[in-house]
N, C-alpha and C positions, 0 to 999 in steps of 0.2 A: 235859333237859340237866342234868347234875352241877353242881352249885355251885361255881365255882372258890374257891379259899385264896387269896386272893393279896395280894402288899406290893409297891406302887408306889413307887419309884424315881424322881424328877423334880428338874427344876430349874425352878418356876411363875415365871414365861412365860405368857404367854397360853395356847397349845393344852396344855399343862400343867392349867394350871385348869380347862378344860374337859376336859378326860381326868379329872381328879379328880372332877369334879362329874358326868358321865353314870356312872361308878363307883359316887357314893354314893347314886344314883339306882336301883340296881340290887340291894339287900340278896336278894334270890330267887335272883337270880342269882351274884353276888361276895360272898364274907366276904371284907373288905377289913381284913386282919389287921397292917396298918403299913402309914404313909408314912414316905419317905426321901426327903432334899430331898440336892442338891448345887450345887457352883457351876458354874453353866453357862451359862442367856440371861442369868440378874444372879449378883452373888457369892451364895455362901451362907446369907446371914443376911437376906436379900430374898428371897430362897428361900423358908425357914422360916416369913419373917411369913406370905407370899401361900400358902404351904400350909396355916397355921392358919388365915386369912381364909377359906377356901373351905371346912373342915370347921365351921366357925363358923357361916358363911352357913348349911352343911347343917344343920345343928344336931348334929355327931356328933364332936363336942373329946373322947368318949370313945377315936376311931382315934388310937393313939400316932404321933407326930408326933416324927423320929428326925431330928437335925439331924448332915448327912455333913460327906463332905471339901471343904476350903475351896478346891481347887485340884487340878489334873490330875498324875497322877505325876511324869512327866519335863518336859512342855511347859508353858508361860508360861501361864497362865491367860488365856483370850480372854473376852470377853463379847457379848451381843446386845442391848444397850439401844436399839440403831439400829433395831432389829424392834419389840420389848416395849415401849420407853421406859423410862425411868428405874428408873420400880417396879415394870415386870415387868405390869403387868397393862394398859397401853395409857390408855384414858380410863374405867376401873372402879375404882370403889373397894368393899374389902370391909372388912366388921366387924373392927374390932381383937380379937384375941384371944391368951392367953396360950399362949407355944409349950409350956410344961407343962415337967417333970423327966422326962425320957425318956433312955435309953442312945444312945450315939454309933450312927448308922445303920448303922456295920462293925459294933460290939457286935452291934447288934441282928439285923443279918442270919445274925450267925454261932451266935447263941444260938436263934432260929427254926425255922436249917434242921439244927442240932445235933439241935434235940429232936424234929424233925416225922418223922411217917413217912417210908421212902424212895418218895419221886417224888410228892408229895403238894401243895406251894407254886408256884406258879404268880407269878414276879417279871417284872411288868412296868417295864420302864426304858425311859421316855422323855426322857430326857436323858445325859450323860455319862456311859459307864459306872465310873467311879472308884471308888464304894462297894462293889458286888457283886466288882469285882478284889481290890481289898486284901482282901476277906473272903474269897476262892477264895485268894487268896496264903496269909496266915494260915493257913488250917485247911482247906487239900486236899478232905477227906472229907466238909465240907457239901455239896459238890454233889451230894450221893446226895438229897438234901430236894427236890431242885427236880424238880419236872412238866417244866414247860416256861419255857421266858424268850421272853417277846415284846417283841419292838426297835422302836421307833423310830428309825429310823437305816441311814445308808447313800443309795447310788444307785447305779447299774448308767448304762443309758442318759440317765435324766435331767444323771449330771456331777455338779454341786454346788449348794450355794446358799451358803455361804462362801468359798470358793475356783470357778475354773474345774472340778475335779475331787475334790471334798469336801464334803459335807454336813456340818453344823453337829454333831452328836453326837458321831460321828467323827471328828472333826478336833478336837474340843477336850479330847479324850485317846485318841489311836490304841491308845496300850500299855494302858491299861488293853479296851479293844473287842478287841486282838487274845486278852487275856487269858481274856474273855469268850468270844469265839467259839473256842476252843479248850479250853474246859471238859468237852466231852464230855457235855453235857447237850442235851434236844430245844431248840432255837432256830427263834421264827418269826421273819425280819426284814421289815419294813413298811417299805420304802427312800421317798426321792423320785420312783422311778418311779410305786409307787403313790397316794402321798399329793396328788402333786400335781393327780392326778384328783377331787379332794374339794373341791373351792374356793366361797368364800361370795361366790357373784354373787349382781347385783341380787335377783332370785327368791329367793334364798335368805335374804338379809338380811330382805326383807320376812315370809318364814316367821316368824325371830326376831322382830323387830319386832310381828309380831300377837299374840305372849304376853306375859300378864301377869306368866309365874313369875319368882321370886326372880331363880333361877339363869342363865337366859333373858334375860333383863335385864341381869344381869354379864356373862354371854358376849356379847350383843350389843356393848355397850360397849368389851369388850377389842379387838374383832374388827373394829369400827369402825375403831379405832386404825392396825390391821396394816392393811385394806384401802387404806386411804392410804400409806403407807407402802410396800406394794408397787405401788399405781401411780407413783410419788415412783424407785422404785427398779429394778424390774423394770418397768415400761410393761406391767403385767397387769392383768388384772381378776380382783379377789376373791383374800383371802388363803385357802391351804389350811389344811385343818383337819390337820395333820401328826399331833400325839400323840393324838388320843381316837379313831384309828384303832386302835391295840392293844384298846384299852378294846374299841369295836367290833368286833378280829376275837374276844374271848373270847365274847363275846352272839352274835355270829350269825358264824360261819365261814363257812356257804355263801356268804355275800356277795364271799369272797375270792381268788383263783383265787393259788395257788404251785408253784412248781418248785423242788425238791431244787437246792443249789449247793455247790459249796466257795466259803467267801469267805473270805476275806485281805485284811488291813490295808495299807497302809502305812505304815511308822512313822518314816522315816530321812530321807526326801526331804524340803527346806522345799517343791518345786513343786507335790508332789502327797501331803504327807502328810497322811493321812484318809482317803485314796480307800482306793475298797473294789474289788476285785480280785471280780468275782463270774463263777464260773467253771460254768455250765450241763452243762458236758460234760465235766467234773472233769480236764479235759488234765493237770494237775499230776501224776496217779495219786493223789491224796491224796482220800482218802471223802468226799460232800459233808458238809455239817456246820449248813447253814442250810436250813430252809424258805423262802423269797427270795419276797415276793408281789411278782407282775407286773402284777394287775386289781384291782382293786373295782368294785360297783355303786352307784358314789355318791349317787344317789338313795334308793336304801331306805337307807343308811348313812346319809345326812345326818338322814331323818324319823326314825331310829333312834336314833341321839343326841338331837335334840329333844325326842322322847320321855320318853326318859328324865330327860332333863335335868329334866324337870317332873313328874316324880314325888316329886322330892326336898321 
């Protein structure tokens, strides 16, 4: 497998951190050439710490560490501290560490995929798409740099987990997502259909629990958090591992089964704006536009993240 280029896009959250960290676990795999924090599960500068905490933890404060937009284009800024807690990482604490003198994360995206070959950068965005917008707003012609963009975000059948019909990414900035999915670049999108197949039951906690790694440790504790939290909230068991599923379709894709879609935002509606309109049989006449994964094999995905996670 080719090495991906790739600059993560997040708002650290829980499954945040954990996407970052099976990432920095993976150098054969990913050059992990920037993070990009925004405001999404906490504001932006909670963001930023919990993203240098976690390259701290890794020992790799060398990955520029790009502090984005403090807020969604058009719409109020929402947050998810009900999920995350306060500081975004649940019952975890990580290393204080200095977020460094870096360019603003639109800087940085636009000056990246300025200079990088055409089709070469692979932007993973697990949170709000707001940075990657304003930077395709700005300067049209970066998107010639990008590979591919893989989403966290979205739902088809699952509905939402903010809304009755809205997924949390989506909904806490439509216009900027519609911006995104309308760039004309390759897009995989990793909805709550699939994610929510990935969930850390008892079994699975206990996996974490039997390591001693660093990383394994932090994720445990974050994850701790959310579990409670969603049986508090949702009457379920085990929270899903939502973002370090991108992380995971880049390292192993056959795990992933997708179908071509057009998908469409909605941006206008207060009842249903965020929903994602994903259209299988493209009735619109309009070209599909997304990859739209429907499965995963949670099991080898779950020992796969683990995995990596302890390599770090």
């Amino acid at each position: 497998m080719a090495r991906h280029k790739v600059f993560i896009d997040c708002d650290p959250g829980v499954d945040d951190c954990i996407a970052l960290m099976v990432a920095l676990g993976c150098p054969d795999d990913i050059e992990l050439v920037g993070v990009g924090v925004v405001a999404g599960n906490v504001p932006v500068d909670i963001c930023a710490r919990n993203a240098a905490g976690v390259l701290a933890l890794a020992g790799r404060s060398e990955v520029p560490l790009h502090v984005g937009c403090p807020r969604p284009l058009i719409v109020p800024p929402e947050f998810a501290e009900h999920i995350h807690g306060p500081s975004g990482l649940g019952d975890a604490e990580l290393p204080e560490a200095d977020l460094g003198l870096h360019p603003h994360a639109v800087d940085a995206l636009c000056a990246l995929l300025a200079s990088a070959e055409p089709a070469s950068i692979t932007v993973v965005i697990t949170g709000p798409m707001t940075n990657l917008a304003v930077a395709l707003v700005r300067s049209p012609q970066i998107a010639v740099g990008i590979k591919e963009i893989v989403i966290m975000g979205g739902a088809r059948e699952a509905g939402g987990n903010i809304t009755a019909s809205a997924e949390f990414n989506i909904h806490a900035d439509p216009h900027a997502a519609h911006i995104v999915l309308t760039c004309g670049r390759p897009i995989t999108m990793i909805g709550l259909d699939a994610t929510l197949q990935i969930r850390c039951t008892a079994e699975r906690m206990a996996r974490m629990e039997s390591s001693a790694h660093r990383a394994v440790v932090a994720a445990k504790a974050m994850v701790d958090h959310v579990n409670r939290v969603y049986g508090k909230i949702y009457g379920t068991e085990g929270a899903a591992l939502h973002d370090p599923c991108t992380v995971g379709y880049l390292l192993a894709p056959a795990l992933f089964t997708l179908r071509p879609a057009q998908v469409a935002v909605e941006m206008n509606s207060g009842l249903t704006r965020g929903h994602t309109a994903v259209d299988f049989q493209v009735t619109t006449g309009a070209a599909a536009n997304v990859n739209w994964v429907t499965e995963l094999d949670a099991p080898r995905l779950f020992d796969l993240l683990i995995e990596r996670m302890e390599r770090l």
